[in-house]
C-alpha positions as CSV (number, residue, x, y, z in Angstrom):
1,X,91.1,20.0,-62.1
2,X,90.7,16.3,-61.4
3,X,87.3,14.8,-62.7
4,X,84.9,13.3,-60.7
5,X,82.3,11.1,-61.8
6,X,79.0,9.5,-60.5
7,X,77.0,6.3,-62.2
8,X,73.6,5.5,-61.0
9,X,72.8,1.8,-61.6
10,X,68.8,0.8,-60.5
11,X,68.8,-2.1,-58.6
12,X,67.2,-4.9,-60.4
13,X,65.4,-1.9,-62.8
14,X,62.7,-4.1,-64.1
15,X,61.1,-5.9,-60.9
16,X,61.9,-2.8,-58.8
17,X,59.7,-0.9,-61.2
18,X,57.4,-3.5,-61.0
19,X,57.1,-4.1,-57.2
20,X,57.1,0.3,-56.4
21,X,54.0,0.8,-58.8
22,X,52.5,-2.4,-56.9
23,X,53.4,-1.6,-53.3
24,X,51.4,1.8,-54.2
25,X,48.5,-0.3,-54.7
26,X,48.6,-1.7,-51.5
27,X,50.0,-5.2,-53.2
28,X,52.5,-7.6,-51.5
29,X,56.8,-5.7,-52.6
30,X,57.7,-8.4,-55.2
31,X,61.5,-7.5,-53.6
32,X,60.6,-9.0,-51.0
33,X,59.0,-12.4,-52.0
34,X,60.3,-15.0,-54.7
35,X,59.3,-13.1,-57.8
36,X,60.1,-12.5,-61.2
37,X,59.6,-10.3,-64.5
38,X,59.7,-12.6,-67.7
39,X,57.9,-14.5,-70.4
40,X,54.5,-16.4,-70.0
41,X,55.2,-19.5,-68.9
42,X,53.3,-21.3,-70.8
43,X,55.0,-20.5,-73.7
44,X,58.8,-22.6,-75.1
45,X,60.0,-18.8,-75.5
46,X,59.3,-17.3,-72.1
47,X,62.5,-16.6,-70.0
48,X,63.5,-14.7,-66.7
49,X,63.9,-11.1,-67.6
50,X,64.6,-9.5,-63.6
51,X,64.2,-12.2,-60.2
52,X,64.2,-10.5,-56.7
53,X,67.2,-11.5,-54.3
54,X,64.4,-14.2,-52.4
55,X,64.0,-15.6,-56.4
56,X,68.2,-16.0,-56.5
57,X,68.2,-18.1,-53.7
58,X,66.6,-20.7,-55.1
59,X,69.0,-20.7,-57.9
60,X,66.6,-19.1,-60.5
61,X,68.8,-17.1,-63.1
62,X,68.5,-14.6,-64.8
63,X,68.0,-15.5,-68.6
64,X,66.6,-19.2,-68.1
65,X,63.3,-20.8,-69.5
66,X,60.3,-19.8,-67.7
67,X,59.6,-23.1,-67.0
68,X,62.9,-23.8,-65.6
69,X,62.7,-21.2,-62.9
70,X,59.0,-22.7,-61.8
71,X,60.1,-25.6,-61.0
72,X,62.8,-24.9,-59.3
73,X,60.4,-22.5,-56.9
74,X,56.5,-23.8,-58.0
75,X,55.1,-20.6,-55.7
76,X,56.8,-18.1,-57.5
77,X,55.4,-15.0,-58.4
78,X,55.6,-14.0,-62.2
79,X,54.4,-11.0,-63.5
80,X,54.9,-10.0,-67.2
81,X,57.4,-6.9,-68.9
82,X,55.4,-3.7,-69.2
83,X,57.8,-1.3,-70.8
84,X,55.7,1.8,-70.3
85,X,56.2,1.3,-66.9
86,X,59.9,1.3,-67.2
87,X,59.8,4.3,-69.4
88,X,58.5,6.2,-67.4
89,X,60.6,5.3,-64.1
90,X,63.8,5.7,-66.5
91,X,62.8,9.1,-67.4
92,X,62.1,10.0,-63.9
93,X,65.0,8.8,-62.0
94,X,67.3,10.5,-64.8
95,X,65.4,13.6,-64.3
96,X,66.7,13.6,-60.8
97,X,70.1,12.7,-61.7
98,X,69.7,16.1,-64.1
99,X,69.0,18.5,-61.0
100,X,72.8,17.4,-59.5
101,X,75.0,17.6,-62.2
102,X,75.7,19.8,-65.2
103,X,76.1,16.7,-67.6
104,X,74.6,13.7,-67.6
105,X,75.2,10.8,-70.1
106,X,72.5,8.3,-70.1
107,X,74.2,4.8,-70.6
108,X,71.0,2.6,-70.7
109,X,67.1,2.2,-69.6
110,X,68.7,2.1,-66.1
111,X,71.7,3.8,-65.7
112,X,73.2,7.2,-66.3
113,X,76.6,8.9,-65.4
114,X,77.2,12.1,-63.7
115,X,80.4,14.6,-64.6
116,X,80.3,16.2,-61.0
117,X,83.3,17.8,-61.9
118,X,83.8,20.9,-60.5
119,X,80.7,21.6,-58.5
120,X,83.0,21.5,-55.4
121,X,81.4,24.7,-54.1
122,X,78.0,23.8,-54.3
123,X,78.2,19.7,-53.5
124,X,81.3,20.1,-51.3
125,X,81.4,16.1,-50.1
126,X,81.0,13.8,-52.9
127,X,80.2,10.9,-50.7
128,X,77.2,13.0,-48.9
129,X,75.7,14.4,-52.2
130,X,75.9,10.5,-53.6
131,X,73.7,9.5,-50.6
132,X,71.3,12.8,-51.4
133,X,70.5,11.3,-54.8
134,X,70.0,7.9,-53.6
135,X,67.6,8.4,-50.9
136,X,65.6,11.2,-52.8
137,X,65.1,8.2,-55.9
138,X,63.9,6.1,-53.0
139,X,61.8,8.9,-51.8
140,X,60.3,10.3,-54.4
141,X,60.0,7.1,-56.6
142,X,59.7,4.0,-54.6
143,X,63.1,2.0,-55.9
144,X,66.7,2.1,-55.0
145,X,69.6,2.7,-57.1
146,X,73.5,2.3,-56.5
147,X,75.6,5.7,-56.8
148,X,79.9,4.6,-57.6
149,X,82.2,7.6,-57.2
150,X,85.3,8.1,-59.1
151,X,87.7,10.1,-61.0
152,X,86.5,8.0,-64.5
153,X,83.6,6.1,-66.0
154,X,85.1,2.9,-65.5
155,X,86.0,3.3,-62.0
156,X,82.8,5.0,-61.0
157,X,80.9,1.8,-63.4
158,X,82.6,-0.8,-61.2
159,X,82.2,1.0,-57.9
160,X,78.6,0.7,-58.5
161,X,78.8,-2.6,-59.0
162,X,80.0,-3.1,-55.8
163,X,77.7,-4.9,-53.2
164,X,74.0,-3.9,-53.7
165,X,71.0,-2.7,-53.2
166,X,71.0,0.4,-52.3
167,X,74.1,1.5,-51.8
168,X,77.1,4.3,-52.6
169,X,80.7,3.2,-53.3
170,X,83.9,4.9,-54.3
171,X,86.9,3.4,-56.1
172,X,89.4,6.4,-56.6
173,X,92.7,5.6,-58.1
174,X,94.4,5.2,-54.6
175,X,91.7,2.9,-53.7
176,X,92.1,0.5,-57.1
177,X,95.2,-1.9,-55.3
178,X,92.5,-2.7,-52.2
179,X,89.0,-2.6,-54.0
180,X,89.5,-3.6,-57.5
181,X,92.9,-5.6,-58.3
182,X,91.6,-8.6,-55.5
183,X,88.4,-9.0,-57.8
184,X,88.0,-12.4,-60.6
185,X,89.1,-11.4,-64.1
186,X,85.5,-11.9,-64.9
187,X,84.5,-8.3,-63.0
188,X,86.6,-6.4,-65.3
189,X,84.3,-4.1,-67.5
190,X,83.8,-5.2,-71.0
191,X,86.1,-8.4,-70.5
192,X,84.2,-10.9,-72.9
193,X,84.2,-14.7,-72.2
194,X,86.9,-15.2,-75.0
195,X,89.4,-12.8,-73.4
196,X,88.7,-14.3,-70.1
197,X,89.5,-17.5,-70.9
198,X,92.5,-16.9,-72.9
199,X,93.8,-15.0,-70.0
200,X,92.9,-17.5,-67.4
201,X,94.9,-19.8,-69.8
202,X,97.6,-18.0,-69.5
203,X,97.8,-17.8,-65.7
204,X,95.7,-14.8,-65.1
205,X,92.6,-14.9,-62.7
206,X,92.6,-11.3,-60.9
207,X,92.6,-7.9,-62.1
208,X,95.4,-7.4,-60.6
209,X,97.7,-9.8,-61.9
210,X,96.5,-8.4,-65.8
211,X,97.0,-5.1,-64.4
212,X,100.5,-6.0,-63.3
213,X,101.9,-8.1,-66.7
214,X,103.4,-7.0,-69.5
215,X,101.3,-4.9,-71.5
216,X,103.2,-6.6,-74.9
217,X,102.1,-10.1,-73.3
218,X,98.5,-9.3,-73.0
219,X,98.5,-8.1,-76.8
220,X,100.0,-11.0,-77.9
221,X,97.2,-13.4,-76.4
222,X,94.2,-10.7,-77.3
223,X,95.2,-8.5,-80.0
224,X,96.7,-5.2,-80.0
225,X,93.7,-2.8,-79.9
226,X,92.0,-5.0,-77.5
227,X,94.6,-6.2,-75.1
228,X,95.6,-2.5,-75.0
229,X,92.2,-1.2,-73.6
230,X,91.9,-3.9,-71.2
231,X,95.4,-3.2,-70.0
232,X,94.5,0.2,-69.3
233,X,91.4,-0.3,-67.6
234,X,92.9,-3.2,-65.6
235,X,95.1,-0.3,-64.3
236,X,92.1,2.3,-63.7
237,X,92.6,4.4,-67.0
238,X,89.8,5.4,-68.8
239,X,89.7,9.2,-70.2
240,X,86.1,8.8,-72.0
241,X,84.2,12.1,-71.5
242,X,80.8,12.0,-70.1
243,X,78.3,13.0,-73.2
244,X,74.8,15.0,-72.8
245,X,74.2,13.2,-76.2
246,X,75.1,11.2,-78.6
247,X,76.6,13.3,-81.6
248,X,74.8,13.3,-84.4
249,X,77.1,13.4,-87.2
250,X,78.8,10.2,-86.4
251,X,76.1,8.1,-87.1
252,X,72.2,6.8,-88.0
253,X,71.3,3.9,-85.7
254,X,68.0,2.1,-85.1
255,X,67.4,-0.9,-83.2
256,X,64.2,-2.7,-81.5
257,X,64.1,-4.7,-78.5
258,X,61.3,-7.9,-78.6
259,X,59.2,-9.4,-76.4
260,X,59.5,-13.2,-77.6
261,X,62.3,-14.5,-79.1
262,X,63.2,-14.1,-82.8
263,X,64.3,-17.4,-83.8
264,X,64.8,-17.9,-87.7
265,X,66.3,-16.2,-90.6
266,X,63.1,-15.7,-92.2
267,X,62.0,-13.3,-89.2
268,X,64.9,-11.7,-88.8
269,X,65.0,-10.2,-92.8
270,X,62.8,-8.2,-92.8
271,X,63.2,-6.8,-89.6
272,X,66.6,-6.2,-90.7
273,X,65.0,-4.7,-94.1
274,X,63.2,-2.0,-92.5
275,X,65.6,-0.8,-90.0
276,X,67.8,-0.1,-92.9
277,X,65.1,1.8,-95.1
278,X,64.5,3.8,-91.6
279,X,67.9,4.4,-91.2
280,X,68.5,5.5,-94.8
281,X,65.6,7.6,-95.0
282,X,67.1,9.6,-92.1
283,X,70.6,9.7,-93.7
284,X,69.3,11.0,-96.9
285,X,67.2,13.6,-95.1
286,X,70.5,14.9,-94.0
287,X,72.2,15.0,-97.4
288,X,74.9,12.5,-96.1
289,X,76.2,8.7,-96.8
290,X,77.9,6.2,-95.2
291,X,81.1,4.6,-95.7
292,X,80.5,1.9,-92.5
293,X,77.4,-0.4,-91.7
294,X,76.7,-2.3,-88.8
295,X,74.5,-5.1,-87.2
296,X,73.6,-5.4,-83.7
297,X,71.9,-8.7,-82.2
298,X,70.8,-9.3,-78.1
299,X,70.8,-12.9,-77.0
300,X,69.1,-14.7,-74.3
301,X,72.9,-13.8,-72.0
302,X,71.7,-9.9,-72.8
303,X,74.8,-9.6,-74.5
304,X,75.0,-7.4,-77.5
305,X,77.1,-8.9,-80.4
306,X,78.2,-6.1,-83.1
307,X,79.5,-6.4,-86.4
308,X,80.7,-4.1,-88.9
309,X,82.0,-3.7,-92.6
310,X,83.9,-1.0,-94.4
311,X,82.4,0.3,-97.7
312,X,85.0,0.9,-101.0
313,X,82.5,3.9,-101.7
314,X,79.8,5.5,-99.7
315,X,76.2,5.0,-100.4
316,X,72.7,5.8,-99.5
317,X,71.3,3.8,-101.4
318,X,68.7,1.3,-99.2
319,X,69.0,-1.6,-100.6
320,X,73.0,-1.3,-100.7
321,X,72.7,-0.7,-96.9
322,X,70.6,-3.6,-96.5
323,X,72.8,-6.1,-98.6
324,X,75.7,-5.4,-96.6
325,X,73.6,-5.8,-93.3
326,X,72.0,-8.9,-94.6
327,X,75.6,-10.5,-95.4
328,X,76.6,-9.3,-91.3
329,X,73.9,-10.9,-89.9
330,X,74.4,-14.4,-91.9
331,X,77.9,-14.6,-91.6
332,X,77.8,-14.1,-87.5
333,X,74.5,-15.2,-86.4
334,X,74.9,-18.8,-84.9
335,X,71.1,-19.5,-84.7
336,X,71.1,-18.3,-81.1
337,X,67.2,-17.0,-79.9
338,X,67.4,-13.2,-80.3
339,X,65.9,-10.4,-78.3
340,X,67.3,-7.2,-79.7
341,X,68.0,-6.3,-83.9
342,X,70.0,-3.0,-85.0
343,X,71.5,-1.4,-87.6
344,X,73.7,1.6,-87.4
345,X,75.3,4.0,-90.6
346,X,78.8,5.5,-89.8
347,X,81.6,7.0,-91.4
348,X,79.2,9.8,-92.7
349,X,80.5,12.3,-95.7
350,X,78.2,14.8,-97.4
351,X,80.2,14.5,-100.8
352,X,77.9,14.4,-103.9
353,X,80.3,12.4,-106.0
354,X,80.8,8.9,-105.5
355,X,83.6,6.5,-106.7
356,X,82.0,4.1,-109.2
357,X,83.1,0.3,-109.5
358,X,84.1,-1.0,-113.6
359,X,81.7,-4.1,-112.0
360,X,79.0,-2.1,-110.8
361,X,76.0,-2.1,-112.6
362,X,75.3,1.8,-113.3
363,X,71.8,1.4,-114.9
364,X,70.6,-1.0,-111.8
365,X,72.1,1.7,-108.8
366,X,70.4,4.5,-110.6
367,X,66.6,3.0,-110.5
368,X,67.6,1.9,-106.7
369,X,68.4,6.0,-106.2
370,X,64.7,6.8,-108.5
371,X,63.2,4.2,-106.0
372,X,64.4,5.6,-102.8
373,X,63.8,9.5,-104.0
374,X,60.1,8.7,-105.0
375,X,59.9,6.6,-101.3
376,X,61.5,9.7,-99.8
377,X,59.4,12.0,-101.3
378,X,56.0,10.4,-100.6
379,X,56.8,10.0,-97.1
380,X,57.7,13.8,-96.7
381,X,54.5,14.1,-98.3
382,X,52.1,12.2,-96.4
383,X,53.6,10.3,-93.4
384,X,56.2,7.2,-93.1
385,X,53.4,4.8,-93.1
386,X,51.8,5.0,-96.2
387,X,54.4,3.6,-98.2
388,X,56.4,0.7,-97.8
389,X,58.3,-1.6,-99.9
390,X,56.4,-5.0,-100.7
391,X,59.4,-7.3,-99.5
392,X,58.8,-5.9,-96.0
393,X,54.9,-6.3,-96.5
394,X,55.3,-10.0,-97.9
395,X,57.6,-11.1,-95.3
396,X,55.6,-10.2,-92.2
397,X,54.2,-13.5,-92.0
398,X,57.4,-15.0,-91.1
399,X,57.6,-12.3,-88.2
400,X,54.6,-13.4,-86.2
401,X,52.3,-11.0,-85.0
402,X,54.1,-9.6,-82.0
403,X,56.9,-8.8,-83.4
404,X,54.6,-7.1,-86.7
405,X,53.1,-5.0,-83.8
406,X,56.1,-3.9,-82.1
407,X,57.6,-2.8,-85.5
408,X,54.2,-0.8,-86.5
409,X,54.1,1.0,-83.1
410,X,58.0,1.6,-83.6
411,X,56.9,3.1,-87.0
412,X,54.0,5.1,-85.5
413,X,56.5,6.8,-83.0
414,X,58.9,7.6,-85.4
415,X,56.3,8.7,-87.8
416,X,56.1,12.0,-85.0
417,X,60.0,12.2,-84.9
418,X,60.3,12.7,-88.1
419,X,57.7,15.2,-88.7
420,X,59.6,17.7,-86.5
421,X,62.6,17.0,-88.5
């Protein structure tokens, strides 16, 4: 049975959100004026999270100084991020999404895909059930989204991509020659700037023409894993499934989204710090340890930059954890302003034993596993917050007060989560 897949992409999530809740309180449509959701501008850090299209047209960008975008339109409207708000409309929309399909993977706050496969007999034209969804969003919510139709992720991620707002696209395979192979190399789905370059170097600037080279030639100039998947996607192929949820046993991952941006070292430690005792705590509730640790970081491009490192042995041990991510984060952070900080544990194994270094200092790892069995065992006890460890505590300072909020409601929610656990 061939596949067929929908992805629903909210157009321009944050200011639509923004401008349906207002336009129900009889205030001007902020999609309809110059407008934007960012930063207060009276601050070096505030930047342009969302702009309407009337905001693009003055050349305002998306991820540019506050101050920037003012002058380039000095009666622009600027309202500020409220992610309750968007919270809310994300759980909504995907609840709709929920009623159409059997299985639904969401990808981010504002975008989810669809396996519609084999719900011939109930939806029996794709392209009719697409527009369904769509209007009843509009309807019933106040925003519009984008539906892309295909036999893949890819292909249905790219269709919806397509021109905008408010609109439903296909891109099946027989459709990839007209629709997709004319398109800038640029357009291809997780091409980086790197790989574009290196194939524009080389003589490549469609899709098409990567699709039709050598697949040997595009490994040489990117790598073998990586000049392998974009081969394949340049040619349509992508046989991910669409997941209800992520599994699991394949991983611990926390990670925290900011307001203002995180500029130094010193607030970025113990940020990382805690995300690892979080994830940790987690991991050791589950009796398992990790042979794999990674860092995530956001900059102001909202592009996510992830690193990871193999372990010789695995460990649960916190401040192991946190070492390694520490090392991550120094060795690929260029200074860039961050926005988003995460940590994830894979490679898990249950195994009680663990290989033991000649180097390693025995005595040392065993008070570490004391230190995080009498943390554990407090916060079991009486809540996540009533313990923490001081490094965390004296380091706050360096955070600035925002960011200590954010990480204290973070801990308040989780607090709950972990309760039912």
């Amino acid at each position: 049975m061939e596949r067929l897949i929908f992805h629903v992409d909210v157009n321009s999530a944050f200011l639509s959100w923004e401008a349906a809740k207002r336009v129900k309180e009889g205030l001007p449509d902020l999609r309809e004026i110059p407008s934007v959701v960012g930063g207060d501008p009276k601050k070096r850090t505030g930047i342009v999270v969302a702009k309407s299209i009337p905001a693009k047209k003055y050349g305002i960008q998306t991820g540019e100084p506050m101050a920037m975008a003012l002058r380039k339109c000095p009666n622009l409207v600027v309202v500020p991020s409220d992610f309750r708000l968007y919270t809310e409309n994300s759980l909504a929309f995907k609840a709709i999404c929920r009623d159409y399909a059997p299985v639904v993977e969401s990808f981010s706050i504002d975008e989810v895909f669809l396996d519609m496969t084999g719900t011939s007999l109930i939806y029996p034209d794709p392209i009719a059930t697409a527009h369904e969804i769509k209007d009843k969003i509009h309807a019933e919510l106040g925003f519009t989204v984008n539906v892309g139709i295909s036999t893949n992720k890819l292909l249905a991620k790219m269709a919806s991509d397509f021109e905008k707002p408010d609109k439903v696209h296909t891109l099946f395979p027989e459709e990839i020659p007209v629709k997709m192979w004319p398109l800038p190399i640029r357009d291809l789905l997780f091409l980086g700037k790197a790989s574009e370059k290196r194939l524009q170097d080389f003589g490549i600037h469609t899709i098409g023409e990567l699709a039709r080279e050598k697949e040997s030639a595009i490994q040489s100039l990117l790598g073998e894993k990586t000049g392998h998947q974009l081969y394949q996607y340049a040619r349509g192929i992508d046989n991910s499934p669409v997941l209800a949820q992520a599994e699991e046993s394949k991983g611990f991952s926390v990670e925290k989204t900011f307001n203002d941006d995180i500029v130094s070292v010193e607030q970025v430690l113990p940020i990382l710090l805690e995300q690892c005792d979080i994830v940790a705590t987690r991991m050791r509730r589950k009796g398992k340890k990790c042979s794999c640790i990674s860092v995530t970081f956001r900059t102001l491009d909202f592009k996510n930059r992830s690193h990871q490192t193999s372990l010789s042995s695995a460990t649960d041990v916190t401040d192991e954890i946190y070492e390694n991510a520490r090392r991550l984060f120094l060795e690929f952070w260029k200074g860039q302003p961050l926005r988003l900080i995460g940590v994830a544990l894979t490679g898990l194994t249950d195994e009680s034993f663990e290989q033991m270094s000649l180097f390693e200092d025995t005595k040392k790892k065993e008070q570490r596993q004391k230190l995080d069995a009498a943390l554990d065992a407090i916060r079991m006890k009486f809540g996540n917050d009533k313990i923490t460890r001081a490094s965390i505590m004296n380091s706050n300072t360096g955070m600035g007060r925002k960011a200590k909020a954010q990480m204290e409601n973070e801990t308040q929610k989780r607090n709950k989560t972990d309760k039912k656990d």
